[in-house]
GUGUVO-183971 format. One record per atom (N, C-alpha, C): atom name; residue number from 1; x, y, z. Coordinates in pm, 1 decimal, always signed. Layout:
N
  atome  num         x         y         z
     CA  NUM         X         Y         Z
...
REM end
This chain:
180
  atome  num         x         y         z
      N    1     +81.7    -120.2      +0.0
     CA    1      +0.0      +0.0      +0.0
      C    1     +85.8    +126.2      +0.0
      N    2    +222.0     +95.0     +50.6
     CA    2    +333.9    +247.2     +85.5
      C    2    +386.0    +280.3      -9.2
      N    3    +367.1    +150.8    -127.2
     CA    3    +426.8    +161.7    -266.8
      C    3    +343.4    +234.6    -392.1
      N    4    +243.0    +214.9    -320.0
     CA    4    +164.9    +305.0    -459.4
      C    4    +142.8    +463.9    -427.0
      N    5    +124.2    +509.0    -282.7
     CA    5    +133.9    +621.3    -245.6
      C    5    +235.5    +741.7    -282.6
      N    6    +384.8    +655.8    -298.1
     CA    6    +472.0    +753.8    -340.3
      C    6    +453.7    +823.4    -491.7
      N    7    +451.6    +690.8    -611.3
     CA    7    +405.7    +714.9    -748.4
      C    7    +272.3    +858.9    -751.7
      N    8    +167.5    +823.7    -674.1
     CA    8     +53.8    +826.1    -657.0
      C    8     +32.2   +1013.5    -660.8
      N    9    +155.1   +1028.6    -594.1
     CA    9    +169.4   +1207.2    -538.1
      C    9    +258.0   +1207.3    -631.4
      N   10    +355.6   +1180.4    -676.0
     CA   10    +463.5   +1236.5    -797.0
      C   10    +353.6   +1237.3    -918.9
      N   11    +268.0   +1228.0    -984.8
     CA   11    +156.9   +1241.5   -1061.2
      C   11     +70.2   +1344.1   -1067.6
      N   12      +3.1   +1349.5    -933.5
     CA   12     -55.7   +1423.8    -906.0
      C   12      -8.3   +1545.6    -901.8
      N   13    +173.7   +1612.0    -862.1
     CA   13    +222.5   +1673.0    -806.8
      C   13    +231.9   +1724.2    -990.3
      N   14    +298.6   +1678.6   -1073.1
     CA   14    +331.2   +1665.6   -1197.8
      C   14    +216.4   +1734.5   -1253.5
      N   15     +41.8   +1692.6   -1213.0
     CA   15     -49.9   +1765.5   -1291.6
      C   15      -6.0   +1907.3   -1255.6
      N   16     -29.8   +1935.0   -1127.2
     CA   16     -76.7   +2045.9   -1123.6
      C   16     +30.8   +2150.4   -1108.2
      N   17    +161.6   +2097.8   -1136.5
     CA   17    +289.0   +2152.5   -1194.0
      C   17    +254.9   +2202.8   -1353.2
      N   18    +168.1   +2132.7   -1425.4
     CA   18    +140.8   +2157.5   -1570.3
      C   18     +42.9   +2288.1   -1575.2
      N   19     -68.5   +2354.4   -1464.4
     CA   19    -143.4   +2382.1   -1489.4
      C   19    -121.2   +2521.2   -1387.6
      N   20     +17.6   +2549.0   -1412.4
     CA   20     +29.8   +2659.1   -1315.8
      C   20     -19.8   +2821.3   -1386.2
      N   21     -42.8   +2913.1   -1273.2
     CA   21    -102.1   +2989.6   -1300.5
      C   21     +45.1   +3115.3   -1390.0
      N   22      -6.8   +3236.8   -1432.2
     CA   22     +85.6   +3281.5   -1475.8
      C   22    +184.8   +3397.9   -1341.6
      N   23    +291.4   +3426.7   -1399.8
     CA   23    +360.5   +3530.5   -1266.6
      C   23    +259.8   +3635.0   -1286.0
      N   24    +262.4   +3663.7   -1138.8
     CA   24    +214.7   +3816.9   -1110.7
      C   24    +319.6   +3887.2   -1095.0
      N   25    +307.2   +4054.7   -1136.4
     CA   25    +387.8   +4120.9   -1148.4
      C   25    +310.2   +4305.8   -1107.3
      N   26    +430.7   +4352.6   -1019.3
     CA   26    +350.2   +4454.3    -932.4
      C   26    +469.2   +4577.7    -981.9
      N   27    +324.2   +4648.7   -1039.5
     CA   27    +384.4   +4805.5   -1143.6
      C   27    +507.0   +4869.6   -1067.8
      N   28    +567.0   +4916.5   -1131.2
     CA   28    +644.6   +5052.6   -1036.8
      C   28    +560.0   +5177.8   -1103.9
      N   29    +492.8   +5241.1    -993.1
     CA   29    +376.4   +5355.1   -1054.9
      C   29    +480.7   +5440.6   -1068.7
      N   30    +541.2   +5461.8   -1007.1
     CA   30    +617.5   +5611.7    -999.2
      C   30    +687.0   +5624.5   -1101.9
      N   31    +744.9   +5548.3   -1152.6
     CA   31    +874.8   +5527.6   -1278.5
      C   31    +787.2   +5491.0   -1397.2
      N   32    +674.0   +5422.9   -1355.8
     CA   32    +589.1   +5397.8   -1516.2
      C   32    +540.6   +5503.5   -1633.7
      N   33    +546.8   +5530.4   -1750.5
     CA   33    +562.3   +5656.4   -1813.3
      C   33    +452.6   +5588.3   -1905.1
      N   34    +344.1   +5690.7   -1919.6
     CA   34    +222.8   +5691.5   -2037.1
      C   34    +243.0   +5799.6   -2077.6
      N   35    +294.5   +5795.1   -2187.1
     CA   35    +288.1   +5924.4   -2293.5
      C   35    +184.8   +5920.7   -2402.4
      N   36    +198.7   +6064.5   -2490.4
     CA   36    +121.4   +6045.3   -2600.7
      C   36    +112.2   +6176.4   -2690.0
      N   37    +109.6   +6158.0   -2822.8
     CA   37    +113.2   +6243.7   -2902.0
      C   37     +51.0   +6242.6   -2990.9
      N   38     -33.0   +6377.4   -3066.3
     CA   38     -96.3   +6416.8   -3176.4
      C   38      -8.0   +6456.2   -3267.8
      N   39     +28.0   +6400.0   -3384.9
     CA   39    +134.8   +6437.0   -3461.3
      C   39     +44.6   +6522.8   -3552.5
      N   40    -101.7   +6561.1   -3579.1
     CA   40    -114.0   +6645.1   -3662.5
      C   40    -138.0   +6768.7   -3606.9
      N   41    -136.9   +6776.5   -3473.9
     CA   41    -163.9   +6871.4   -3402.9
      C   41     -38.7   +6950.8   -3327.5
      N   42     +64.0   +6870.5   -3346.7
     CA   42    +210.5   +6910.2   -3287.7
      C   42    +201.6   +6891.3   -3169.5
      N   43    +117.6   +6827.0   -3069.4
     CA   43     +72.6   +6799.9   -2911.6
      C   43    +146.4   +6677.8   -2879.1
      N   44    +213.4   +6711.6   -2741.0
     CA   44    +237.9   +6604.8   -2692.3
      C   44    +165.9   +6628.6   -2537.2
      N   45    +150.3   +6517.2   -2432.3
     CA   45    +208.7   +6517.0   -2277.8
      C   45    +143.4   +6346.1   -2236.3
      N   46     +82.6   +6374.8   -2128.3
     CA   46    +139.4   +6231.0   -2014.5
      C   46     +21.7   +6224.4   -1933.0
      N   47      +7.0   +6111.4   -1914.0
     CA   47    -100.4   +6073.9   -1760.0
      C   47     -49.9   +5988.5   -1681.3
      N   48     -84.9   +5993.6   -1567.7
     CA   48     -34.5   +5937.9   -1486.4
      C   48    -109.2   +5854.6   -1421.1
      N   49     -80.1   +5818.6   -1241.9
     CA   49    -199.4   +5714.5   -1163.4
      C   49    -226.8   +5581.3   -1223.1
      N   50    -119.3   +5521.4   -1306.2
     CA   50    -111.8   +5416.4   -1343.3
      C   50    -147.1   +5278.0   -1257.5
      N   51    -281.1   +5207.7   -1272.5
     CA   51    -286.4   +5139.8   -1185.2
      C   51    -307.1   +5027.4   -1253.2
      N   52    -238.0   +4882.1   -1215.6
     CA   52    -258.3   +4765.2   -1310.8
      C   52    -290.5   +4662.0   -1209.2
      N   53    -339.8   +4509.5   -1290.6
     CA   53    -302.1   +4388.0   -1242.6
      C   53    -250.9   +4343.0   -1357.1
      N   54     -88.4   +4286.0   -1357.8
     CA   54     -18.5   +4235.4   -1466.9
      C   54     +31.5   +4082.8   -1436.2
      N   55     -50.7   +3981.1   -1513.5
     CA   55     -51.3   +3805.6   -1453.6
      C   55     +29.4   +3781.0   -1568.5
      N   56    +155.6   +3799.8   -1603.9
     CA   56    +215.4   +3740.6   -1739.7
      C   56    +332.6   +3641.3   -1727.7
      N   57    +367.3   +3575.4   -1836.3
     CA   57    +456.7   +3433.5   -1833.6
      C   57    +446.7   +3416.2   -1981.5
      N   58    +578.0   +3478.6   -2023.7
     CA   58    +630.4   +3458.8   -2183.0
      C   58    +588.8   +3315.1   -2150.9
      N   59    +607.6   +3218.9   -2108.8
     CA   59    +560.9   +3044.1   -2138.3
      C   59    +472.6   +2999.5   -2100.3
      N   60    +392.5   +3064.0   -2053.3
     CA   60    +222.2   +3036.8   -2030.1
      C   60    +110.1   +3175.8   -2072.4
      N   61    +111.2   +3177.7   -2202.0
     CA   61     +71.3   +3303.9   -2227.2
      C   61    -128.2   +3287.0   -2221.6
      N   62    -129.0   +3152.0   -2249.4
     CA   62    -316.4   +3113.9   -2252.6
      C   62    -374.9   +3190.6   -2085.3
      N   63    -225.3   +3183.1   -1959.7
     CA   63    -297.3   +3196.6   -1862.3
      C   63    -259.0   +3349.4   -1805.0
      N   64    -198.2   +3397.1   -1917.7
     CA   64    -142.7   +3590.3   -1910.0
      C   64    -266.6   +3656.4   -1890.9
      N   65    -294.4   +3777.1   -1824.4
     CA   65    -405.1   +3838.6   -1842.2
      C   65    -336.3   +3998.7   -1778.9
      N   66    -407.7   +4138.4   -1824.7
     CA   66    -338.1   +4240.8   -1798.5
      C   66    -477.2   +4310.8   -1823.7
      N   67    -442.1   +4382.7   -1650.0
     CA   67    -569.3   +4496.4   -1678.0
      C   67    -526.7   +4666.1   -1641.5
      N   68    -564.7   +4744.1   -1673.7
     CA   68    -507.9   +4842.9   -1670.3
      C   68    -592.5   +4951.4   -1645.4
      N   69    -571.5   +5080.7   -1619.3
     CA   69    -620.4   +5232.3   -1569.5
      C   69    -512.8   +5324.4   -1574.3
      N   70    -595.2   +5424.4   -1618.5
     CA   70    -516.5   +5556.6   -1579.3
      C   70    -614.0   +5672.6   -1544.5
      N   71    -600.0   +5713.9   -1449.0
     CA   71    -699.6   +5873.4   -1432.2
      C   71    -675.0   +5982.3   -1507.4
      N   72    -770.4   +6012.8   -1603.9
     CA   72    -834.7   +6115.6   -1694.1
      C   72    -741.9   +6278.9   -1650.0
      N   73    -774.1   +6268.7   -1496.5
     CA   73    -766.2   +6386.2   -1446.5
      C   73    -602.5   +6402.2   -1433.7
      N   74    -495.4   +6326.9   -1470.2
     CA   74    -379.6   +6339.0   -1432.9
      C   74    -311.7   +6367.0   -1623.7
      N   75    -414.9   +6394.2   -1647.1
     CA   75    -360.9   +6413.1   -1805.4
      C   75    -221.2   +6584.0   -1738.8
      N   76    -137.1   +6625.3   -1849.3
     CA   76     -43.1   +6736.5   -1864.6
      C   76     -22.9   +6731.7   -1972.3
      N   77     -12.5   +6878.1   -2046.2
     CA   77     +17.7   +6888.1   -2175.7
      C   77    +115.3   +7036.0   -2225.2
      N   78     +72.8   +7068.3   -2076.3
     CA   78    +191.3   +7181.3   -2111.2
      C   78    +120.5   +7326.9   -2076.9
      N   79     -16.6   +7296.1   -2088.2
     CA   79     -91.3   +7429.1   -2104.2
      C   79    -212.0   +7384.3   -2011.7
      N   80    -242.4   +7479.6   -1870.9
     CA   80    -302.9   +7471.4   -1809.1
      C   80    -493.2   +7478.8   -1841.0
      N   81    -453.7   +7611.6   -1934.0
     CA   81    -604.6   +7587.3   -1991.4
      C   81    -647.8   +7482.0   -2060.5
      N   82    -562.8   +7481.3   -2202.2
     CA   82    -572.3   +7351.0   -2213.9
      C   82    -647.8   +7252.1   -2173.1
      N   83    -526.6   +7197.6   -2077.2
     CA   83    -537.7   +7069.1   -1969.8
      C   83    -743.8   +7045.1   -1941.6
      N   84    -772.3   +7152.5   -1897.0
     CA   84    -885.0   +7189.7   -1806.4
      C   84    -997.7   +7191.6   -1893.5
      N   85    -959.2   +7242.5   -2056.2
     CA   85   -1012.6   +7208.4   -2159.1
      C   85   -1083.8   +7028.1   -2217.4
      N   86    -946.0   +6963.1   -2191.1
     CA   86    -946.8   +6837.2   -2201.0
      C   86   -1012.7   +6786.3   -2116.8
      N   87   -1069.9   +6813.9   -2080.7
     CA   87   -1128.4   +6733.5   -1901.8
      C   87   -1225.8   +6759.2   -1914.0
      N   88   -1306.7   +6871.0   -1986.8
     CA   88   -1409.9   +6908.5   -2031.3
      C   88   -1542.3   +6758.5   -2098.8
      N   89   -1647.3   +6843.2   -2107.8
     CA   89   -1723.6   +6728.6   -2190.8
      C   89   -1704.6   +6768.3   -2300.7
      N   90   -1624.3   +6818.8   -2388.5
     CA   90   -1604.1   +6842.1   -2524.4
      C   90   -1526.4   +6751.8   -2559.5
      N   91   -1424.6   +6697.0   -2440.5
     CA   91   -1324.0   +6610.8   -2475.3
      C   91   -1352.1   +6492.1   -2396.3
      N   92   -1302.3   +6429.9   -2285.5
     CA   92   -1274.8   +6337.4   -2227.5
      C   92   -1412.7   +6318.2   -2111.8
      N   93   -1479.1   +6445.6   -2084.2
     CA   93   -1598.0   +6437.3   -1969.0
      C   93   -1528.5   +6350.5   -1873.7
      N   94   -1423.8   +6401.3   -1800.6
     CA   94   -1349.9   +6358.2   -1645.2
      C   94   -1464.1   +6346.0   -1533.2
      N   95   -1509.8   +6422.5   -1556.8
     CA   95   -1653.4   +6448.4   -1419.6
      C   95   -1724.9   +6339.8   -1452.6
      N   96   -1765.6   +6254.9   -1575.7
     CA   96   -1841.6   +6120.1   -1581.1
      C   96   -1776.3   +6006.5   -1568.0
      N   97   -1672.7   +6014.7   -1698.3
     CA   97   -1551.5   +5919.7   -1688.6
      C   97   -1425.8   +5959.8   -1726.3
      N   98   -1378.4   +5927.4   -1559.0
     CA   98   -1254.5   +5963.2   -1502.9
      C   98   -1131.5   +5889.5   -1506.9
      N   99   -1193.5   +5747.7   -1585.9
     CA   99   -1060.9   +5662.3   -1629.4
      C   99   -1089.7   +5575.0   -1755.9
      N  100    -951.1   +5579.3   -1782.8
     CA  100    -904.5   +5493.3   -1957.7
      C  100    -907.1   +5356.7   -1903.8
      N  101    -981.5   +5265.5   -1935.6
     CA  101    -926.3   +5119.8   -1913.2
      C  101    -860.2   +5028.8   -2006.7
      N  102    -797.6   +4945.5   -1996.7
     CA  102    -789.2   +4819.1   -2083.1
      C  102    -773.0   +4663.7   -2030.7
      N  103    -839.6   +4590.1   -2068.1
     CA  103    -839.0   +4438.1   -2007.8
      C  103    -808.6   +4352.8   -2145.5
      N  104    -704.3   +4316.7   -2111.8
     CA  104    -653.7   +4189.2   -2223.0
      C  104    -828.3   +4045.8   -2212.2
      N  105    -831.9   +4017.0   -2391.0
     CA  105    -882.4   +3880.1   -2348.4
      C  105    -783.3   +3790.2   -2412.2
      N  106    -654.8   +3815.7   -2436.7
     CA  106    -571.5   +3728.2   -2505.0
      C  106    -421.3   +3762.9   -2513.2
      N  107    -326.8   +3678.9   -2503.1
     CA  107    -181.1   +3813.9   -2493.6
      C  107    -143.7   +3662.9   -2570.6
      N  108     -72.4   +3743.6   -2702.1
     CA  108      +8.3   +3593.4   -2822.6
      C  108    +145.2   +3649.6   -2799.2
      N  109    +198.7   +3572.0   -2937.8
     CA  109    +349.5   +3621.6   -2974.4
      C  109    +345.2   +3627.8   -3124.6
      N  110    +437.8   +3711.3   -3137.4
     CA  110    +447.8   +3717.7   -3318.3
      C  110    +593.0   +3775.1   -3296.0
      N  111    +670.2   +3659.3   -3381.2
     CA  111    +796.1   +3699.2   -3381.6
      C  111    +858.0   +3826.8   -3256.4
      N  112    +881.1   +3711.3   -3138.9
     CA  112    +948.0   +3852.0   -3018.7
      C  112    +903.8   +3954.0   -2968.0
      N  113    +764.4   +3948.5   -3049.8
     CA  113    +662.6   +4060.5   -2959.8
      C  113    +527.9   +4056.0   -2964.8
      N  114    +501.2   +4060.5   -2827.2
     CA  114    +376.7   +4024.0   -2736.4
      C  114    +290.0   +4111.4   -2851.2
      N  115    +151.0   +4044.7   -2817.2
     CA  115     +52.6   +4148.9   -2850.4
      C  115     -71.7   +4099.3   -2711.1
      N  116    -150.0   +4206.9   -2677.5
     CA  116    -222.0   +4199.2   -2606.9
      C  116    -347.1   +4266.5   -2634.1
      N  117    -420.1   +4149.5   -2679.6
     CA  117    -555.2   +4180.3   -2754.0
      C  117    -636.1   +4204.3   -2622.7
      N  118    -772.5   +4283.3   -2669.0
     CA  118    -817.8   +4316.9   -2554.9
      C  118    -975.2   +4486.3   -2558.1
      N  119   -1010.0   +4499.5   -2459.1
     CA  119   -1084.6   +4558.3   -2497.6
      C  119   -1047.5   +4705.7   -2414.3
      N  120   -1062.5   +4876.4   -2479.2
     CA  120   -1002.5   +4987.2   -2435.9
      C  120   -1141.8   +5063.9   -2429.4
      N  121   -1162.6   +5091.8   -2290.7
     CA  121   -1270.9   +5182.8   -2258.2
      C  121   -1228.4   +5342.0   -2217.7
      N  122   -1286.8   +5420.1   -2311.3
     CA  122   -1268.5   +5573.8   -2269.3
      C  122   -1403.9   +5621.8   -2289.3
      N  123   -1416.7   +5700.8   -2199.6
     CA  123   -1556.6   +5837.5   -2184.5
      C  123   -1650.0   +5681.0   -2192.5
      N  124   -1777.7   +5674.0   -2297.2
     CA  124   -1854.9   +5543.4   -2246.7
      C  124   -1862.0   +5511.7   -2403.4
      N  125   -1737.3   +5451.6   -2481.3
     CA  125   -1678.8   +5375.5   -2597.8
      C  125   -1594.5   +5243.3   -2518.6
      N  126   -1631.6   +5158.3   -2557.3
     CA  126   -1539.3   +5050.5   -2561.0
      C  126   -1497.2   +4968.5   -2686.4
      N  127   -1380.6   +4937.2   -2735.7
     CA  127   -1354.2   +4941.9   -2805.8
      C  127   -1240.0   +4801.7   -2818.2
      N  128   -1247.5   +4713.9   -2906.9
     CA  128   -1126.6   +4594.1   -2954.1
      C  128   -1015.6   +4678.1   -2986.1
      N  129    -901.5   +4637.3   -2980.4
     CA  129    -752.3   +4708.5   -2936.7
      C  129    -636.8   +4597.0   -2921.8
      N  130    -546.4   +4607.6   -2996.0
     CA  130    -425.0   +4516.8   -3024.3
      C  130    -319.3   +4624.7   -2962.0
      N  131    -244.7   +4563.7   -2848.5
     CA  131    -131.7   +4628.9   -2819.1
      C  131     -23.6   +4555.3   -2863.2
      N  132     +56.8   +4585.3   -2945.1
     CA  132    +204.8   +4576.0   -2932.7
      C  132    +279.4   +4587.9   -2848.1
      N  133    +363.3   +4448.9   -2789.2
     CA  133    +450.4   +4546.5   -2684.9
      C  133    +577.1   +4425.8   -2651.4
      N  134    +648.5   +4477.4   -2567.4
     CA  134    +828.1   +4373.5   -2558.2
      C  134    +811.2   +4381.6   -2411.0
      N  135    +864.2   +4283.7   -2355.4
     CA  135    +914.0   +4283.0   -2213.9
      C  135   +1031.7   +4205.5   -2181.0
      N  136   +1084.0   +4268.8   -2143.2
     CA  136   +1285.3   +4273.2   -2127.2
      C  136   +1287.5   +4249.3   -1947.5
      N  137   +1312.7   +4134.2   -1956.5
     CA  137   +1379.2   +4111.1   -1819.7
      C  137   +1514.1   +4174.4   -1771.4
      N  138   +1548.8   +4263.7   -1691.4
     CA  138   +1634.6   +4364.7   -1663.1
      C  138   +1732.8   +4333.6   -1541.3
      N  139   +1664.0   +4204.8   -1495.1
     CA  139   +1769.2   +4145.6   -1309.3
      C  139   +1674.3   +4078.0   -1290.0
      N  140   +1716.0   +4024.5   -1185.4
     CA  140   +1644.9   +3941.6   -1094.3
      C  140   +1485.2   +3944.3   -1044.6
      N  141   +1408.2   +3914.1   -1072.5
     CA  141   +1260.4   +3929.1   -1078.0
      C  141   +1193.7   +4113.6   -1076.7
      N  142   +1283.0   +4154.8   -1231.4
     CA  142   +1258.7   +4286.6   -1267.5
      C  142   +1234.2   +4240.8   -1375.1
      N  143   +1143.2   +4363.2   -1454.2
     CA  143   +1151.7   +4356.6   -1575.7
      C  143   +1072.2   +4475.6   -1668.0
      N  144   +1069.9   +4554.9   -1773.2
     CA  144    +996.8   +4652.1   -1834.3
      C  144    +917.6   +4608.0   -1940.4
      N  145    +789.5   +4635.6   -1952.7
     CA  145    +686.2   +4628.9   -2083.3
      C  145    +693.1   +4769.2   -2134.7
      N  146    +703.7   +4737.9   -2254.4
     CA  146    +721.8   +4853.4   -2353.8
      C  146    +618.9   +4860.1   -2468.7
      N  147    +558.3   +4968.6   -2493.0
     CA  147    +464.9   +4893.7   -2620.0
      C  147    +410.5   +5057.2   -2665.7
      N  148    +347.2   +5088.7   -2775.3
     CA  148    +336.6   +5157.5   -2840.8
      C  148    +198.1   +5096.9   -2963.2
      N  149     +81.1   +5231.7   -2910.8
     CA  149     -50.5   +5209.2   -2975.2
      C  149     -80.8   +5326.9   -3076.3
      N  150    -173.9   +5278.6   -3164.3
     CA  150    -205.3   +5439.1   -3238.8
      C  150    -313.1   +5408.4   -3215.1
      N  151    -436.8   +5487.0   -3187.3
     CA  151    -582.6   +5503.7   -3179.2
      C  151    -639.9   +5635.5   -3274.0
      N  152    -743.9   +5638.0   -3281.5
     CA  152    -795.1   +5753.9   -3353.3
      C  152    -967.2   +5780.3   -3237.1
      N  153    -883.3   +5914.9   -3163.0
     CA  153    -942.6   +5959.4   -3027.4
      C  153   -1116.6   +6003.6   -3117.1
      N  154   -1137.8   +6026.3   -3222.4
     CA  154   -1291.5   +6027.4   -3248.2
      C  154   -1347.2   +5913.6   -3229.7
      N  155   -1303.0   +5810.0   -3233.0
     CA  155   -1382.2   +5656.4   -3244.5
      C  155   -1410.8   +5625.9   -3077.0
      N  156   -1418.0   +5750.0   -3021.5
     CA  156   -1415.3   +5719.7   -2869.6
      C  156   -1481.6   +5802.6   -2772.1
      N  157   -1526.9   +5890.5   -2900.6
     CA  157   -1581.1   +6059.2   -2848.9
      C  157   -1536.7   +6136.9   -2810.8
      N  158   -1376.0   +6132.1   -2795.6
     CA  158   -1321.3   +6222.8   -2679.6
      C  158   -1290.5   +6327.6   -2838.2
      N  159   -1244.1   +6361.2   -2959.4
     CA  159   -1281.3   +6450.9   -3067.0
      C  159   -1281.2   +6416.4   -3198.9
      N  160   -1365.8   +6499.7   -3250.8
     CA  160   -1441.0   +6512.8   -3374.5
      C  160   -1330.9   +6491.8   -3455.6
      N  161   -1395.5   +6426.4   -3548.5
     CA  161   -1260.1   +6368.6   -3692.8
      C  161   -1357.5   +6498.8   -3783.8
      N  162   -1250.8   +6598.5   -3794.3
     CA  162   -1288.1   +6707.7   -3915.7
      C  162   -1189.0   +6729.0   -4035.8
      N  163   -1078.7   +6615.1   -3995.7
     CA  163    -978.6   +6615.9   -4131.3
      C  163    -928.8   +6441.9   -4107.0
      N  164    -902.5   +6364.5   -4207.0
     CA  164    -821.7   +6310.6   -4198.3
      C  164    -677.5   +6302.8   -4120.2
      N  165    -690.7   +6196.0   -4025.5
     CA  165    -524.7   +6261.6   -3932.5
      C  165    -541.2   +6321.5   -3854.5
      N  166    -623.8   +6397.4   -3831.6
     CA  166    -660.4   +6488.7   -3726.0
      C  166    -696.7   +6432.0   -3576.9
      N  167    -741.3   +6324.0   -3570.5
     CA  167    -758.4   +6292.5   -3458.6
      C  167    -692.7   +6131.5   -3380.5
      N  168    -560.7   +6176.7   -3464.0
     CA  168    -462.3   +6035.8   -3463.7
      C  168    -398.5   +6042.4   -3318.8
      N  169    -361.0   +5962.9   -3273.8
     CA  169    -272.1   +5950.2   -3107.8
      C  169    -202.6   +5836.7   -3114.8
      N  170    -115.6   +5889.1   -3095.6
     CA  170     +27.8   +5749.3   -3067.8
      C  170     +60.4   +5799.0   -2917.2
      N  171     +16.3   +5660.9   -2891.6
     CA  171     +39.7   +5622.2   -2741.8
      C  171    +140.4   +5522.7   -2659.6
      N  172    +268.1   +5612.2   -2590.3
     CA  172    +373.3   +5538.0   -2591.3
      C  172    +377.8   +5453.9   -2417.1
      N  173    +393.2   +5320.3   -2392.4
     CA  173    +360.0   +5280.3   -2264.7
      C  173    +528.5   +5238.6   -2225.6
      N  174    +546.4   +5288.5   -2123.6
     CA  174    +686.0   +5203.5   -2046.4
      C  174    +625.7   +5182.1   -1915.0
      N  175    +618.0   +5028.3   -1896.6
     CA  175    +610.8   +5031.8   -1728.3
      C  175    +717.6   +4880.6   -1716.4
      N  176    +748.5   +4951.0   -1569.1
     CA  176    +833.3   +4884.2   -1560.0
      C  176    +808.3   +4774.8   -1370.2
      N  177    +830.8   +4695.2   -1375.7
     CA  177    +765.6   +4558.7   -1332.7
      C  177    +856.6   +4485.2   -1215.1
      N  178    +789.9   +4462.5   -1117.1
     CA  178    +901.9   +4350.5   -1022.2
      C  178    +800.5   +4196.4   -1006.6
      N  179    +850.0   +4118.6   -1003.9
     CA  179    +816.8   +4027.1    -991.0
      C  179    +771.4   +3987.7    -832.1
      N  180    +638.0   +3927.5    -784.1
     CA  180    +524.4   +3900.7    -663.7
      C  180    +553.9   +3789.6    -664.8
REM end
C-alpha cells in the first residue's frame, strides 16, 4: 500500500505543476511613463496614476491576463487651460468618466513581440484594441513592458474627426515591473 502512495503524489504533483497559473507582477507607478502624441496637431504630454493587475509568463501566455487604468484627471500637456479644456465634456468628460481602461482577453506572440488583444474603454466607448509590446527582463525578478498604440481619439468621443489625421494619437507605454 506504501508503494503506490509515493508514485501516486509524484503524478498528481506533476499535474498540477502543468497547470500553473501565470507570474504576477507589481507596477512601479512612480517610474511607469504613459505618454502620447498628436502628430497632426504638434501635441504632446502624459497621464499618470497608473494602476494595473499584470498576470504574465512569456511560457504560459493562454494563462497571461493584464488589466489596466489611468486617471483622466492626471492628463499634462503643457498648457493649463488647455489641460482643463481636455477634461471638459467636449473632450474626455473627467466628471463622468474619469478613467481609460484596458483588459486583455488574449496576450500571443508574433515573432518577439507580445501582442495583447483586448478591450479599451474611454468616456462610455469601448472598443477591440491590439497592443504591441516587448518585455525585457532587466535582473532578478525585474523587468519593463514597452509597447506603443495608435488610436484615432474620435472613435471614442473624446474629438471630432474634421480632417483626416486629425484625430490620430500614438500612445507610448513604459512600465516597468518587479516580480510578486
Amino acid at each position: 500500500m506504501k508503494n503506490i502512495k509515493l508514485p501516486t503524489y509524484s503524478v498528481i504533483f506533476l499535474l498540477v505543476s502543468a497547470f500553473t497559473l501565470a507570474k504576477k507582477w507589481k507596477i512601479d507607478s512612480e517610474n511607469s511613463k504613459i505618454s502620447f502624441e498628436l502628430p497632426a496637431q504638434n501635441k504632446k504630454g502624459t497621464f499618470g496614476n497608473l494602476n494595473a493587475t499584470i498576470n504574465f509568463d512569456k511560457k504560459n501566455l493562454s494563462e497571461s491576463k493584464i488589466t489596466a487604468s489611468i486617471d483622466v484627471n492626471t492628463i499634462k500637456e503643457g498648457n493649463e487651460k488647455h489641460e482643463t479644456h481636455l477634461l471638459s465634456s467636449d473632450f474626455f468628460d473627467a466628471g463622468k468618466f474619469p478613467k481609460i481602461s484596458f483588459t486583455s482577453t488574449e496576450i500571443i506572440t508574433l515573432g518577439g513581440t507580445y501582442i495583447a488583444k483586448g478591450n479599451l474603454t474611454m468616456k462610455d466607448s469601448i472598443k477591440p484594441i491590439e497592443i504591441p509590446f516587448t518585455f525585457n527582463e532587466n535582473g532578478k525578478n525585474q523587468a519593463i513592458f514597452s509597447g506603443t498604440i495608435t488610436i484615432n481619439a474620435s472613435d471614442y468621443g473624446v474629438m471630432k474627426k474634421n480632417k483626416e489625421g486629425a484625430d490620430k494619437v500614438i500612445v507610448y507605454l513604459v512600465v516597468p515591473v518587479s516580480e510578486l
